[in-house]
NUKEFI-815380 format. One record per residue: residue number from 1; chain; y negated, x negated, z negated of N, C-alpha, C, O, CB in turn. Coordinates in pm, 1 decimal, m for minus. Each point is the difference from the previous one (the first is absolute). Glycine has a CB too. Layout:
// NUKEFI-815380
+-----+-----+----------+----------+----------+----------+----------+----------+----------+----------+----------+----------+----------+----------+----------+----------+----------+
: seq : mol :      nyy :      nxx :      nzz :     cayy :     caxx :     cazz :      cyy :      cxx :      czz :      oyy :      oxx :      ozz :     cbyy :     cbxx :     cbzz :
+-----+-----+----------+----------+----------+----------+----------+----------+----------+----------+----------+----------+----------+----------+----------+----------+----------+
: NUM :   A :        Y :        X :        Z :        Y :        X :        Z :        Y :        X :        Z :        Y :        X :        Z :        Y :        X :        Z :
...
+-----+-----+----------+----------+----------+----------+----------+----------+----------+----------+----------+----------+----------+----------+----------+----------+----------+
//
This chain:
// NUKEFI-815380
+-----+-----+----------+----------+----------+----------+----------+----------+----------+----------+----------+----------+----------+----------+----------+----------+----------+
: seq : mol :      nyy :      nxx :      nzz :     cayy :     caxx :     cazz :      cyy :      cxx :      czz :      oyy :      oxx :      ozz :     cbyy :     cbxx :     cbzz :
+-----+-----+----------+----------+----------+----------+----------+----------+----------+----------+----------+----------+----------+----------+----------+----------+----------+
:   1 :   A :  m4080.4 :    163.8 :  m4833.3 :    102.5 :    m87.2 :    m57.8 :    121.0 :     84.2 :    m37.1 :     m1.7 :    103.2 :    m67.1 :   m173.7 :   m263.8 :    m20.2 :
:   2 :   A :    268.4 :    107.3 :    135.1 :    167.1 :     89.5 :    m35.7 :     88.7 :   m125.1 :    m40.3 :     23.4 :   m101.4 :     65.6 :    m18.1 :    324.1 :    144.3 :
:   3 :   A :     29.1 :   m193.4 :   m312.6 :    152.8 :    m43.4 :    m20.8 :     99.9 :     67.4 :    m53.4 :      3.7 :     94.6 :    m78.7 :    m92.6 :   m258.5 :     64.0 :
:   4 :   A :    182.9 :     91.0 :     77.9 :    157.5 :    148.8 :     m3.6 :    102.8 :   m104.7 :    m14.8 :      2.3 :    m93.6 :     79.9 :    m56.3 :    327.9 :    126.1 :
:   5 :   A :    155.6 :   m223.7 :   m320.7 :     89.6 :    m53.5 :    m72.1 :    126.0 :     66.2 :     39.5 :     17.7 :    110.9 :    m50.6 :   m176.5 :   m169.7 :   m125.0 :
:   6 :   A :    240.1 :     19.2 :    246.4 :    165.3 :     27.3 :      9.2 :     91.5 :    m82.9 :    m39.9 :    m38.8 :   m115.8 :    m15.5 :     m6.3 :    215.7 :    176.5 :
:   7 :   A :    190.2 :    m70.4 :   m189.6 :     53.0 :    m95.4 :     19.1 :     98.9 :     50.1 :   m146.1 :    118.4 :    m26.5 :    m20.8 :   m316.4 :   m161.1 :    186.2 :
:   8 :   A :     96.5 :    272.4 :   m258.0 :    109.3 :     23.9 :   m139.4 :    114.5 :     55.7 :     39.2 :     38.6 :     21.1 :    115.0 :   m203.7 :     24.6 :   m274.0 :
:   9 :   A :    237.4 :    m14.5 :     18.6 :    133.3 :     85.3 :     28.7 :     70.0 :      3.0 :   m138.5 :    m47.9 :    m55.0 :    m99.2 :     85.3 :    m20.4 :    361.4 :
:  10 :   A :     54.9 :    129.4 :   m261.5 :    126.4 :    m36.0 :   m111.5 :     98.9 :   m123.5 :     29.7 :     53.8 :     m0.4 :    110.7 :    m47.9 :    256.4 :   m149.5 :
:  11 :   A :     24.5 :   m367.7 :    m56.3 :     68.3 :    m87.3 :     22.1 :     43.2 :    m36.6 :   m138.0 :    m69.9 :     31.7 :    m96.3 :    m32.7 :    m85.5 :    314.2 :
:  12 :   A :    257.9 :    m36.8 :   m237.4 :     66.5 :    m41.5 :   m117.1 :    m54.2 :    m82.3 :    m58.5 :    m51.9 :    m89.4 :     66.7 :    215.1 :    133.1 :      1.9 :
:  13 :   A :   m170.6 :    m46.9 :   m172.3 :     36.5 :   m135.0 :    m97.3 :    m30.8 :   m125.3 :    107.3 :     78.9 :      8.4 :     94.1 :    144.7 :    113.3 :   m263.9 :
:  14 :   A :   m337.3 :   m262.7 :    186.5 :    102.2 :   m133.2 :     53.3 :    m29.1 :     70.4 :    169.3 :     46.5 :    m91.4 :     68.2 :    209.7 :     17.1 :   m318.1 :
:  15 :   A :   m293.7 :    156.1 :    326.6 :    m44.6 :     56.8 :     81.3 :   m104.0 :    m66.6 :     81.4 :    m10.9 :   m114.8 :    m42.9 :     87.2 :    277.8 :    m88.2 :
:  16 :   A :   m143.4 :   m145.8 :    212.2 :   m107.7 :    m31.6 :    102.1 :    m24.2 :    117.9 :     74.2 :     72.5 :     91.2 :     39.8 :    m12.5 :   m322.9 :    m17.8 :
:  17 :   A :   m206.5 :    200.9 :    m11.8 :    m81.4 :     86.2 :     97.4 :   m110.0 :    m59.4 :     37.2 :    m49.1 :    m86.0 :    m73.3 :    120.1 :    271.3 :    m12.1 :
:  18 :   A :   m126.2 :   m153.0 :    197.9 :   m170.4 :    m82.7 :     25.7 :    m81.3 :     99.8 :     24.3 :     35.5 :     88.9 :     77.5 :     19.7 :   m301.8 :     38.0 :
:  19 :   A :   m160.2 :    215.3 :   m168.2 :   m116.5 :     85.1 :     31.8 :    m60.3 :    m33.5 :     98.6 :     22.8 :   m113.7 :     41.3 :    m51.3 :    158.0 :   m227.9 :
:  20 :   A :    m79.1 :     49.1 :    267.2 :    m89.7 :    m48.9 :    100.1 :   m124.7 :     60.4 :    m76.1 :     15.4 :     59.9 :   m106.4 :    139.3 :    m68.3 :    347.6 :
:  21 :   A :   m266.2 :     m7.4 :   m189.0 :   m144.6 :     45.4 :     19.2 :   m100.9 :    m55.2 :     89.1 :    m83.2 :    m90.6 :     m4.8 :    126.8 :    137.5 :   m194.7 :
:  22 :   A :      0.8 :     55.9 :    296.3 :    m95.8 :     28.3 :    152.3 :   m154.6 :     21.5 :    m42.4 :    m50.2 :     60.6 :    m94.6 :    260.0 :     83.1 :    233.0 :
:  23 :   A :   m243.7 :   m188.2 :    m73.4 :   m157.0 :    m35.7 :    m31.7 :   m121.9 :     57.8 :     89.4 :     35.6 :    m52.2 :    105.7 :     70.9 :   m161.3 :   m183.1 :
:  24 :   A :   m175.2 :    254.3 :     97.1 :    m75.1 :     58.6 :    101.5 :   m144.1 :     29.2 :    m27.4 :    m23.6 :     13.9 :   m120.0 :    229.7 :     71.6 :    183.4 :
:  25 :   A :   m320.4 :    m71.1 :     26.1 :   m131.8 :     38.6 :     m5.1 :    m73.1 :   m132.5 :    m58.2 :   m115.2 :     30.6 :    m30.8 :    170.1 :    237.9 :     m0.7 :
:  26 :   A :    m29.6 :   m394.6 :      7.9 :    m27.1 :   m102.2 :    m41.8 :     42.0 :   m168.1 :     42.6 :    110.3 :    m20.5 :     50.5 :   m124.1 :    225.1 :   m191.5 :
:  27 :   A :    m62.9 :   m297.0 :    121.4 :     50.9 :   m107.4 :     78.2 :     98.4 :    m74.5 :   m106.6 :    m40.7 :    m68.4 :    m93.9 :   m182.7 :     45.7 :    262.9 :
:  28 :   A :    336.1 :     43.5 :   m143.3 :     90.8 :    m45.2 :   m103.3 :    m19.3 :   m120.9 :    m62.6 :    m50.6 :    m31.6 :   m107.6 :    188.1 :    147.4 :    214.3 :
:  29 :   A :    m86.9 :   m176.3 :    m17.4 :    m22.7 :   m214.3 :    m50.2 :   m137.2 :    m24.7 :    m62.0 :    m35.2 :   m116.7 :    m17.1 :    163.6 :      1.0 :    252.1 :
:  30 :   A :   m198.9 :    204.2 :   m265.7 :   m137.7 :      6.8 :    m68.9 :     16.7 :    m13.6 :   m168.2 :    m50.4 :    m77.9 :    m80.9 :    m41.4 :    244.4 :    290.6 :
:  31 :   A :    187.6 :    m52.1 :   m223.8 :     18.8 :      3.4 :   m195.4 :    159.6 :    m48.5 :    m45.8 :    103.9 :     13.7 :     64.7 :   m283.0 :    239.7 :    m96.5 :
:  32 :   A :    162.9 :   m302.6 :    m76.5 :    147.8 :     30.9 :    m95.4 :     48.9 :    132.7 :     11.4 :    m65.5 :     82.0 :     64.4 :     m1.6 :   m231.8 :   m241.5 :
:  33 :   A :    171.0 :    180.5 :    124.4 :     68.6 :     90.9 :    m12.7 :     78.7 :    m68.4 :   m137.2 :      8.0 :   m112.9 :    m48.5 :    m12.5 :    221.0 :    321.8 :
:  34 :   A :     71.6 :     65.1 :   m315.2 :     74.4 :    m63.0 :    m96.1 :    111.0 :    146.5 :    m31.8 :    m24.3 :    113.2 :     41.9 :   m198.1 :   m326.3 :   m151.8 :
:  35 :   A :    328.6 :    179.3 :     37.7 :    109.9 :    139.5 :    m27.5 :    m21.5 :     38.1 :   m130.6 :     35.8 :    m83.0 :    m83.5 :    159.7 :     16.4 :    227.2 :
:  36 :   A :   m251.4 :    184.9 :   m191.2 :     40.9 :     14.3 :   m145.8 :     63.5 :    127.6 :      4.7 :    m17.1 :     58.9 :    106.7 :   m166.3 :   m192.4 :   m222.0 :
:  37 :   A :    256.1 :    196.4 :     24.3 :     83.5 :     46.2 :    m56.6 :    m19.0 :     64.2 :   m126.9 :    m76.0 :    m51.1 :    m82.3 :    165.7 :    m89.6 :    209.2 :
:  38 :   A :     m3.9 :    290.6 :   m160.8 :    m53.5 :    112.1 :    m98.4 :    134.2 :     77.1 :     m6.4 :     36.2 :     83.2 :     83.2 :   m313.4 :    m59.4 :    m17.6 :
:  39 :   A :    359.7 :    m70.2 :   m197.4 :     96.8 :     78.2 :    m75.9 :    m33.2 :     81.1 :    m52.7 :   m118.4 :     10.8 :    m32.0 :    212.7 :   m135.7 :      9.1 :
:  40 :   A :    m11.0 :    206.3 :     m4.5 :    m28.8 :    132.1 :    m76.0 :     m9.4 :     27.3 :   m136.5 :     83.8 :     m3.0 :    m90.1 :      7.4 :     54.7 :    254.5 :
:  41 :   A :   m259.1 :    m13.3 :   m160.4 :    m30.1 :     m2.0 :   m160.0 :   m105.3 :   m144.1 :    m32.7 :    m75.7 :      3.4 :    m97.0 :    354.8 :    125.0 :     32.4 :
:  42 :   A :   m272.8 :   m268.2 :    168.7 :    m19.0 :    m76.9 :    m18.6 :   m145.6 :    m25.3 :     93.8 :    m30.3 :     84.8 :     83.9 :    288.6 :   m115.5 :   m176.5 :
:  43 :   A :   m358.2 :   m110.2 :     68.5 :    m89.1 :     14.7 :    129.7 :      7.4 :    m89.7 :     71.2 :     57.9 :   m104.3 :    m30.5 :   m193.8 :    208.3 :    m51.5 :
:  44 :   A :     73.9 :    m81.4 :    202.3 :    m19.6 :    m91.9 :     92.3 :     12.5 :   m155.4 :    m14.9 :    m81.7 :    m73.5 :    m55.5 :    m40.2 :    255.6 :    106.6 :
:  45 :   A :    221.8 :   m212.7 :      0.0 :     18.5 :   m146.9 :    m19.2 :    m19.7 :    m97.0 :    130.0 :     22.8 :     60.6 :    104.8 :    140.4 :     17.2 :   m288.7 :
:  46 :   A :   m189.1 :   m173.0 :    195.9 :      5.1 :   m110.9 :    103.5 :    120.3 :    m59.6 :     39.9 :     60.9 :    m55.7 :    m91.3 :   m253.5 :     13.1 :     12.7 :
:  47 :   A :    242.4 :     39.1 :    187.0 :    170.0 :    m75.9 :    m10.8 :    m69.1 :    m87.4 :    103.8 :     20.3 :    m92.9 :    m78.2 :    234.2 :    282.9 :     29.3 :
:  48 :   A :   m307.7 :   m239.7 :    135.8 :    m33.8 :    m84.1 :     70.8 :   m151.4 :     m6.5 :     86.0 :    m36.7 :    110.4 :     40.3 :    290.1 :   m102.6 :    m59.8 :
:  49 :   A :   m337.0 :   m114.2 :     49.3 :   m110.5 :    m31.2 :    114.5 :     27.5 :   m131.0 :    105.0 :     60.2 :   m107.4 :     m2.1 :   m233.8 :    205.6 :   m184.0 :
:  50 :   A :    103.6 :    m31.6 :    263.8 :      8.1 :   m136.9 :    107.3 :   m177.5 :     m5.3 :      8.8 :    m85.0 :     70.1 :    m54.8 :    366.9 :    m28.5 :    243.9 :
:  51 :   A :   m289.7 :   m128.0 :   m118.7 :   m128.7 :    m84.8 :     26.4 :      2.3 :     34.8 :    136.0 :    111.7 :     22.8 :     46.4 :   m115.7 :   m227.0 :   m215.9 :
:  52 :   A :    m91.9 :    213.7 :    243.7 :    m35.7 :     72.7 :    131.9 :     70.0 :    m77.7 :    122.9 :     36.7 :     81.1 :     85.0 :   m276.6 :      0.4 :   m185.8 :
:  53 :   A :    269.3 :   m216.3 :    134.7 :    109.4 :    m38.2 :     47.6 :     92.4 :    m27.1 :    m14.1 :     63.5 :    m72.8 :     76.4 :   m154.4 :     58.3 :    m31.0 :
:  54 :   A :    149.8 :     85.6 :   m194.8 :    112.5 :    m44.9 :    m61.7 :     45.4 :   m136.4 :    m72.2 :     99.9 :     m9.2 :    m71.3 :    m75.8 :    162.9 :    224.9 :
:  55 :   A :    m91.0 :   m231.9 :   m131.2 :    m43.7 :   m144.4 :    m51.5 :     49.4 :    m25.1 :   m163.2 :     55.5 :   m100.2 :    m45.0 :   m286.3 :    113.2 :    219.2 :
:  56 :   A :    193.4 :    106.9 :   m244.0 :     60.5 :      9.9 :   m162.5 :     28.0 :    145.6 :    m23.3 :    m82.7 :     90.2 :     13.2 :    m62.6 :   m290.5 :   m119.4 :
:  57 :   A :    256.1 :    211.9 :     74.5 :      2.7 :    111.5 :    m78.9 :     31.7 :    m19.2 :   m159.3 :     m6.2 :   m115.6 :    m41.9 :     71.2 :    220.7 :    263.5 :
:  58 :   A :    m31.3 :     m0.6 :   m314.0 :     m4.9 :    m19.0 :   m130.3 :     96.8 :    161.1 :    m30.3 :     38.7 :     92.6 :     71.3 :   m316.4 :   m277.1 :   m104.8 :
:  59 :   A :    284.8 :    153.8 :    m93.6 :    142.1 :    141.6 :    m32.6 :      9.2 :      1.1 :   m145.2 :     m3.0 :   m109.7 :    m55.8 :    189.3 :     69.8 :    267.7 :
:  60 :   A :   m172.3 :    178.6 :   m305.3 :     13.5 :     m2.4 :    m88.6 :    145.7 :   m126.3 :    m50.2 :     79.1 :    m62.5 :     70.8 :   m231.4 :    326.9 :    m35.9 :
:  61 :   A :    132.6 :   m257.8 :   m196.6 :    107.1 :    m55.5 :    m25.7 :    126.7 :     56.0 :     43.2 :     90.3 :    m76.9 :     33.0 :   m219.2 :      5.1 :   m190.2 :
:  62 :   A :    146.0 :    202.4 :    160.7 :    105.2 :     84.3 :    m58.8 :    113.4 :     m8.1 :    136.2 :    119.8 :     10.5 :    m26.0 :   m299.0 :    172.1 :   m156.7 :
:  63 :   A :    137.2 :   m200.3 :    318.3 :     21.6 :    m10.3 :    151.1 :     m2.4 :   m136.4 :     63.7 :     55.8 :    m22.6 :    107.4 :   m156.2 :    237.1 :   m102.3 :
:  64 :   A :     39.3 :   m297.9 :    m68.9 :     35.9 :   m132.8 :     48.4 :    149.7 :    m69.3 :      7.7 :     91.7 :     m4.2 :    m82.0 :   m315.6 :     m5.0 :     m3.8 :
:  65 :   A :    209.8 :    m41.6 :    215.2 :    161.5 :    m42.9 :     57.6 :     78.6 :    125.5 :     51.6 :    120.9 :    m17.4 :     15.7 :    m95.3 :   m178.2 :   m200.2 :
:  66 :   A :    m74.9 :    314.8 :    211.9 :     68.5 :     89.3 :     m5.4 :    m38.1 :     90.1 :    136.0 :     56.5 :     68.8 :     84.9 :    m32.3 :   m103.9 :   m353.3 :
:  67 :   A :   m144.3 :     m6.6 :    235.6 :    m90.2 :    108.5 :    136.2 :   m109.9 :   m119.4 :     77.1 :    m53.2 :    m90.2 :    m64.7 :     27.7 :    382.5 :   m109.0 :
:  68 :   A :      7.5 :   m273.9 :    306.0 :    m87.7 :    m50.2 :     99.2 :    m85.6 :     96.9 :     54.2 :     35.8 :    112.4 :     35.2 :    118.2 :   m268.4 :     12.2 :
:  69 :   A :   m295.8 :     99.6 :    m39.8 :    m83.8 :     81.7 :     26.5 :    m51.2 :    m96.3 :    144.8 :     m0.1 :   m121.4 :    m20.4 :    m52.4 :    253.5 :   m259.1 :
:  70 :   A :     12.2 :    m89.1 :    413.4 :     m0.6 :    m40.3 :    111.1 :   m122.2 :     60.4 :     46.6 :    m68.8 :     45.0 :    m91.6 :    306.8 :    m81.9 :    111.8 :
:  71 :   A :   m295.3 :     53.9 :    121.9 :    m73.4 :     58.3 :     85.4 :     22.5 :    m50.9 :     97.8 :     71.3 :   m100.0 :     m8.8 :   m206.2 :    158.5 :   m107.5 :
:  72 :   A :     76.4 :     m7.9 :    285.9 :     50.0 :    m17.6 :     72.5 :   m172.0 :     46.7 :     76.0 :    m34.7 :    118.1 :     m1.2 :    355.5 :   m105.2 :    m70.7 :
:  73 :   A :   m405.0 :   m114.0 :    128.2 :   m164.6 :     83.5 :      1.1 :     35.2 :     69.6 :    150.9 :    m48.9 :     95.0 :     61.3 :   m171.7 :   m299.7 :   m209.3 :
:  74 :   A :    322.8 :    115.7 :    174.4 :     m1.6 :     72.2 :    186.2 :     76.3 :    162.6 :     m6.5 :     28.0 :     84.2 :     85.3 :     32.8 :   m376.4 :     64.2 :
:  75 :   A :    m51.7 :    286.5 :   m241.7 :    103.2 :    165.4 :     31.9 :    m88.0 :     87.5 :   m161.8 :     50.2 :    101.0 :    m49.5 :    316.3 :   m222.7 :    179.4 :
:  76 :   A :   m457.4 :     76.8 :   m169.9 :    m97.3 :     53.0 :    m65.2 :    117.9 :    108.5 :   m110.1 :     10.8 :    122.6 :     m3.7 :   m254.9 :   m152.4 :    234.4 :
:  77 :   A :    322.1 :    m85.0 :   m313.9 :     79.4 :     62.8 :    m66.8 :     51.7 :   m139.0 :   m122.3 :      6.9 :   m120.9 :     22.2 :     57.5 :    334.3 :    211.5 :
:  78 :   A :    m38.6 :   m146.3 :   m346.2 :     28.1 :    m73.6 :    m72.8 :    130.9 :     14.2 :   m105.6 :      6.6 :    118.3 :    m33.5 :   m243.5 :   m143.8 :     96.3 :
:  79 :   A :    325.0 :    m40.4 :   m115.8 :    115.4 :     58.8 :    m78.5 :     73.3 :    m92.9 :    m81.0 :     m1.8 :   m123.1 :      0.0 :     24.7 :    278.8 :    167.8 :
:  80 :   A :     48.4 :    m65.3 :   m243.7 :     43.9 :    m50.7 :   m126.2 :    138.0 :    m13.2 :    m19.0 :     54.4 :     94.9 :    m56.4 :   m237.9 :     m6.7 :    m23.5 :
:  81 :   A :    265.0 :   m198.8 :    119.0 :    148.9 :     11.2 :    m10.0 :     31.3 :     m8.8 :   m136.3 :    m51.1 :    m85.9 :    m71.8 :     97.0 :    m10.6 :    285.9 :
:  82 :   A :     53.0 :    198.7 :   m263.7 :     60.1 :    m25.8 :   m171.8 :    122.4 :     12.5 :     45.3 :     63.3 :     54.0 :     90.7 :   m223.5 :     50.6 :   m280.8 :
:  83 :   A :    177.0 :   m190.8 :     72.1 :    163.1 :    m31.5 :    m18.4 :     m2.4 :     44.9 :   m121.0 :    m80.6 :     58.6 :    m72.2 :    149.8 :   m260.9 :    206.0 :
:  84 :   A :    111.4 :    134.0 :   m145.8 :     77.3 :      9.1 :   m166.0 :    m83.2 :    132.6 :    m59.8 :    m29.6 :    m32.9 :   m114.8 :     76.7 :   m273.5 :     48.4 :
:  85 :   A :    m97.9 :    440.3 :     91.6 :    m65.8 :     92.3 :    m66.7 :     56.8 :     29.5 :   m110.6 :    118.4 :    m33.6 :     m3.4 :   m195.4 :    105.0 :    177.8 :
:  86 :   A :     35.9 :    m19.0 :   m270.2 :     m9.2 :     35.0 :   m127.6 :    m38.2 :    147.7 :    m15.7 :    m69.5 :     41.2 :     92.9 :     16.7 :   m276.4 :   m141.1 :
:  87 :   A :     80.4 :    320.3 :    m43.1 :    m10.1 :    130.0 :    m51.4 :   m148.9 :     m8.6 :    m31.1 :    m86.7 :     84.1 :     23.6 :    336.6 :    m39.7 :   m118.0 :
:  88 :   A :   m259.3 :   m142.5 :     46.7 :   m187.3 :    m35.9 :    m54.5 :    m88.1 :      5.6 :    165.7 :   m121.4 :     20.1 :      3.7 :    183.5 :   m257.9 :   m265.4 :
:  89 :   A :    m10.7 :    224.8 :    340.7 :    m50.3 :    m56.3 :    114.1 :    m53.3 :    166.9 :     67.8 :    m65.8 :      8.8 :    103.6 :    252.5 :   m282.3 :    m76.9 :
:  90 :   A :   m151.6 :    368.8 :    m91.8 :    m34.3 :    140.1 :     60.6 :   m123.7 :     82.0 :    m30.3 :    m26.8 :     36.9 :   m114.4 :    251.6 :    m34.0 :    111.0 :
:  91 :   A :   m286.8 :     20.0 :     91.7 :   m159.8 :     71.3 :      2.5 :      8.1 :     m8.3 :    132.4 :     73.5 :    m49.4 :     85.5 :   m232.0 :    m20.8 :   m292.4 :
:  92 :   A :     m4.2 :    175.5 :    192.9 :    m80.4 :    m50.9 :    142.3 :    m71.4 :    m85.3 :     64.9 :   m120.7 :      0.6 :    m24.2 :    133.7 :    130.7 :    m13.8 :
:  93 :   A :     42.0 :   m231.6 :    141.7 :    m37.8 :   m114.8 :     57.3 :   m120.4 :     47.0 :     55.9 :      5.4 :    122.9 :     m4.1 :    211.7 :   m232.7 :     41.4 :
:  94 :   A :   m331.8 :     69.4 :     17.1 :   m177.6 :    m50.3 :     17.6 :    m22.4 :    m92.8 :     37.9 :     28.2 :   m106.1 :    m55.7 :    m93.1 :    183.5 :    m82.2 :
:  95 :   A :      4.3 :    m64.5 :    249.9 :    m70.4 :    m85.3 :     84.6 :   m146.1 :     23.1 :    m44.2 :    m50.2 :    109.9 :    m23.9 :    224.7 :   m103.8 :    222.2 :
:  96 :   A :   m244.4 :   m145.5 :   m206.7 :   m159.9 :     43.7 :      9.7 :    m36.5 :   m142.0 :     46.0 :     75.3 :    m97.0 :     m8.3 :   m129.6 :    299.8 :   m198.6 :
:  97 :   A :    m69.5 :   m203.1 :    256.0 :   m122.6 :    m65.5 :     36.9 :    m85.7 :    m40.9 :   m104.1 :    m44.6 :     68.5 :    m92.0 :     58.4 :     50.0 :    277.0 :
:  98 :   A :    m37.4 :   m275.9 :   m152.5 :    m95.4 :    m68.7 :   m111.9 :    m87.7 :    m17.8 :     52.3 :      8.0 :    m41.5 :    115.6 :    105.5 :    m56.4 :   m234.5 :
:  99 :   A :   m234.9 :    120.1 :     60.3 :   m159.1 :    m28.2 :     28.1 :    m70.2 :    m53.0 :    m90.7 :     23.3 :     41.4 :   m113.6 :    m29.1 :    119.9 :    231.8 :
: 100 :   A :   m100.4 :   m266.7 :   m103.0 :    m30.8 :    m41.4 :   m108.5 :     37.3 :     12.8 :   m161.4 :    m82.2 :     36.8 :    m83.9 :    m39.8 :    m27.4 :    264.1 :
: 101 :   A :    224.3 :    m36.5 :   m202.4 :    115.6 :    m11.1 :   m130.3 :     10.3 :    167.1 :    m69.6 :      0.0 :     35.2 :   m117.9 :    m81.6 :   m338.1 :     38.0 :
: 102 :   A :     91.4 :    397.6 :    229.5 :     41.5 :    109.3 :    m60.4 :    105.4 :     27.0 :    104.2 :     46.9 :    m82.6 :     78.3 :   m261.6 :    165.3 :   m212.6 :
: 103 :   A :    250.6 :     68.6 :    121.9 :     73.0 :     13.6 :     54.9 :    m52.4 :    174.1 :     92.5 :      5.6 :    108.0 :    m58.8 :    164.9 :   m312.5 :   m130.7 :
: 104 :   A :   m205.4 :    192.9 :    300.3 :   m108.4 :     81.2 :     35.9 :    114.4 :    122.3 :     71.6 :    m41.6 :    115.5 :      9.0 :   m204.5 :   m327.0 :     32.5 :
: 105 :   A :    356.3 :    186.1 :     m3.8 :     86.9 :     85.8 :    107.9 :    156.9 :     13.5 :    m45.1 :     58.3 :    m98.5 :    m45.2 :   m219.6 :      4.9 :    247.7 :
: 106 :   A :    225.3 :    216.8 :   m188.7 :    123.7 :     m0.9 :    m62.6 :     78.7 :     86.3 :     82.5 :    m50.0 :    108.4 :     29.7 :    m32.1 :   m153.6 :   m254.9 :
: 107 :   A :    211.1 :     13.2 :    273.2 :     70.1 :     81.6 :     35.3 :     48.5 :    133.9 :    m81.4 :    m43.4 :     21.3 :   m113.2 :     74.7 :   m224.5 :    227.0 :
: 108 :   A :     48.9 :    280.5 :    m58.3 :    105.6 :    123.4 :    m62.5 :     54.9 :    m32.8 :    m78.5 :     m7.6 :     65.6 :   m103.9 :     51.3 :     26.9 :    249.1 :
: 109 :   A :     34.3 :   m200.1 :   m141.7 :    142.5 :    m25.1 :    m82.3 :    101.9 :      0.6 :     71.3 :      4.0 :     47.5 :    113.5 :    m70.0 :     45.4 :   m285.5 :
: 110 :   A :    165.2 :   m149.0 :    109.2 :    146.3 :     10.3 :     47.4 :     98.8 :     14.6 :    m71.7 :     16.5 :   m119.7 :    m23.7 :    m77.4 :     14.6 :    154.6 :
: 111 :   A :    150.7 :    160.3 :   m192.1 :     68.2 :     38.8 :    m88.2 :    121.9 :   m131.9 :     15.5 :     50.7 :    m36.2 :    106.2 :   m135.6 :    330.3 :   m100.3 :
: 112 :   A :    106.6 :   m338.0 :   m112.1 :    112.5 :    m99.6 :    m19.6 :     97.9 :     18.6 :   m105.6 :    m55.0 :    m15.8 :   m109.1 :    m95.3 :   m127.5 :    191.7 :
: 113 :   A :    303.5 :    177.3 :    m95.6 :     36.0 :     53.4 :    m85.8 :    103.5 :   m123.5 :    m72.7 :    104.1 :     22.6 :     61.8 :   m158.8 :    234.5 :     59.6 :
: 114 :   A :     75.9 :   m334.2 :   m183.9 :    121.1 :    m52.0 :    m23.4 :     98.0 :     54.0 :    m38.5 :    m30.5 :     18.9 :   m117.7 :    m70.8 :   m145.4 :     96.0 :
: 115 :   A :    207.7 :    169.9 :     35.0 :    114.1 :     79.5 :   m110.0 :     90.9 :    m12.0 :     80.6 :     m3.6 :    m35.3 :    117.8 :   m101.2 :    210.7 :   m254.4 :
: 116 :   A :    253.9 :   m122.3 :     22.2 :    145.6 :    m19.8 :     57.3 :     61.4 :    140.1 :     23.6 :    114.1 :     10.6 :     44.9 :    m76.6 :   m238.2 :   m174.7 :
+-----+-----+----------+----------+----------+----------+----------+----------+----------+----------+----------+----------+----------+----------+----------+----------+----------+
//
């Protein structure tokens, strides 16, 4: 099982970026997935899940209306468009895999920076 998260960067204030997470060694359309996220100093947080055909997803409060969380099972990849970003909005983005109401697989990270 591999997953690999691209897509961060440095961006302004009110900014956009979309994440990916390529998926591999596993039958995708099988599990949820979901994005969480880790500021500095702070822990691991949840910013979004989808449901294995995408059917529901769900999102912290803090990102709602703001960010879309998607998948795509034919290209065995999944991602997270944010908008309007925020200074709050900066850590390392995470990809992981849900398995019976855990979370069994995790990407690297991706560094996301908000600032001016």
């Amino acid at each position: 099982v591999q997953l690999v998260e691209s897509g961060g960067g440095l961006v302004q204030p009110g900014g956009s970026l979309r994440l990916s997470c390529a998926a591999s060694g596993f039958t995708f359309s099988s599990y949820g997935m979901s994005w969480f996220r880790q500021a500095p100093g702070k822990e691991r947080e949840l910013v979004a899940g989808i449901t294995r055909f995408g059917d529901n997803t769900h999102y912290a409060d803090s990102v709602k209306g703001r960010f879309t969380i998607s998948r795509d099972n034919a290209k065995n990849t999944m991602y997270l468009q944010m908008r309007s970003l925020k200074p709050e909005d900066t850590g390392v983005y995470y990809c992981a895999r849900q398995s019976n109401w855990r979370y069994d697989y995790w990407g690297q990270g991706t560094q996301v920076t908000v600032s001016s």
